[in-house]
C-alpha positions as CSV (number, residue, x, y, z in Angstrom):
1,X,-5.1,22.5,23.5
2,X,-1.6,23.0,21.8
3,X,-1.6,24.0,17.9
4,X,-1.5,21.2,15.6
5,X,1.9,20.8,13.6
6,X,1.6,20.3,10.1
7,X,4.3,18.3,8.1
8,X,1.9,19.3,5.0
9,X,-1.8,20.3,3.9
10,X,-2.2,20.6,0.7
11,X,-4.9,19.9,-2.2
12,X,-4.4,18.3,-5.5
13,X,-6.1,17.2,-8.3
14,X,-5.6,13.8,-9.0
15,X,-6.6,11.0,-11.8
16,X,-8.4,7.7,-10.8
17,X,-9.2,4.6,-12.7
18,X,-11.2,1.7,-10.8
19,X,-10.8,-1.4,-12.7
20,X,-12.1,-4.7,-11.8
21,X,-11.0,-8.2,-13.3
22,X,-10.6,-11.7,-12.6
23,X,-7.7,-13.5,-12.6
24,X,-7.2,-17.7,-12.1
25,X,-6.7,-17.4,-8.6
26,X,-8.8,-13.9,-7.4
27,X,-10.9,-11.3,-8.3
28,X,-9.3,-7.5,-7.9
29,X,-11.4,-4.3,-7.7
30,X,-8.9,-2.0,-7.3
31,X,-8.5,2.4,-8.0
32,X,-5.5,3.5,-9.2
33,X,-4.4,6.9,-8.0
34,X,-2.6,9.2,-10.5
35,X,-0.9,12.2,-9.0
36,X,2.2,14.4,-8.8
37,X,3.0,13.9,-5.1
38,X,4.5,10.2,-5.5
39,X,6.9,11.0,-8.1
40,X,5.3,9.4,-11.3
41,X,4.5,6.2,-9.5
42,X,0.9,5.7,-8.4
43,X,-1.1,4.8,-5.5
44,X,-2.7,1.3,-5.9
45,X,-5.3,0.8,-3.5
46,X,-7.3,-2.7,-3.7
47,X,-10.9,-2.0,-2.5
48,X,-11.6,-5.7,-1.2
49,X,-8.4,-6.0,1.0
50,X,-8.3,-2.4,2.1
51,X,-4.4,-2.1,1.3
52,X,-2.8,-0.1,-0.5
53,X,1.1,0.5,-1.8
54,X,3.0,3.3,-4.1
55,X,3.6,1.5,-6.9
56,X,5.9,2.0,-9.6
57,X,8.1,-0.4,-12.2
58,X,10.5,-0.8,-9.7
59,X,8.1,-2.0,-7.1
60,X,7.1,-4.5,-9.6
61,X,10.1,-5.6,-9.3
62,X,11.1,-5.9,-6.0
63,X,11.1,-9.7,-4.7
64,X,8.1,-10.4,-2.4
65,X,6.9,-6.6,-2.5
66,X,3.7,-7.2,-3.8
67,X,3.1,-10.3,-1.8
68,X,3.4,-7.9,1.8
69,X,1.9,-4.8,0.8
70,X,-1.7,-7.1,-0.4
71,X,-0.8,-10.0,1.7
72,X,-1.2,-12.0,-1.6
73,X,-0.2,-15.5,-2.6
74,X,3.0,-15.4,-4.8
75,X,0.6,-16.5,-7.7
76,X,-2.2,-13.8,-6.9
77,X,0.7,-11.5,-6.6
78,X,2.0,-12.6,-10.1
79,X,-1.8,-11.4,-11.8
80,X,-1.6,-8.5,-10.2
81,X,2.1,-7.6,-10.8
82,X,1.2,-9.1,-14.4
83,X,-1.8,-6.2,-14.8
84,X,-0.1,-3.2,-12.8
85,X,3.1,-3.8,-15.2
86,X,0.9,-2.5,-18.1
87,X,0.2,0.6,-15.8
88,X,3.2,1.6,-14.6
């Protein structure tokens, strides 16, 4: 067996939130992943879909970003853009 190449190993301590809510169109039960390693955005991961996307307030921005990385409807996208833009 050949040695395994490592781009990186490395251990952090990071901050989670889970947050649940209910918008008009979907529920979300997501965890929101604060750490150093993304740059001050943070790692969005929604618990039902099992996706996840780096998000930051440029993300938010981004036409059509959050409709791909959740495969969301563009008015399921808009709650959750609409939450994660108090976040970020």
């Amino acid at each position: 067996m050949s040695e395994r190449f490592y781009l990186y190993d490395e251990v952090e301590d990071t901050r989670t939130r889970f947050v649940s809510f209910m918008g008009e169109h979907q529920r979300f039960d997501l965890a929101i992943v604060t750490s150093s390693r993304y740059y001050g955005k943070q790692l969005v991961l929604d618990i039902q879909s099992s996706r996840f996307a780096i998000i930051g307030s440029d993300d938010l921005e981004e036409p059509g970003y959050i409709e791909h990385a959740y495969n969301l409807s563009a008015e399921e996208a808009e709650e959750l853009r609409s939450f994660l833009s108090e976040l970020v």
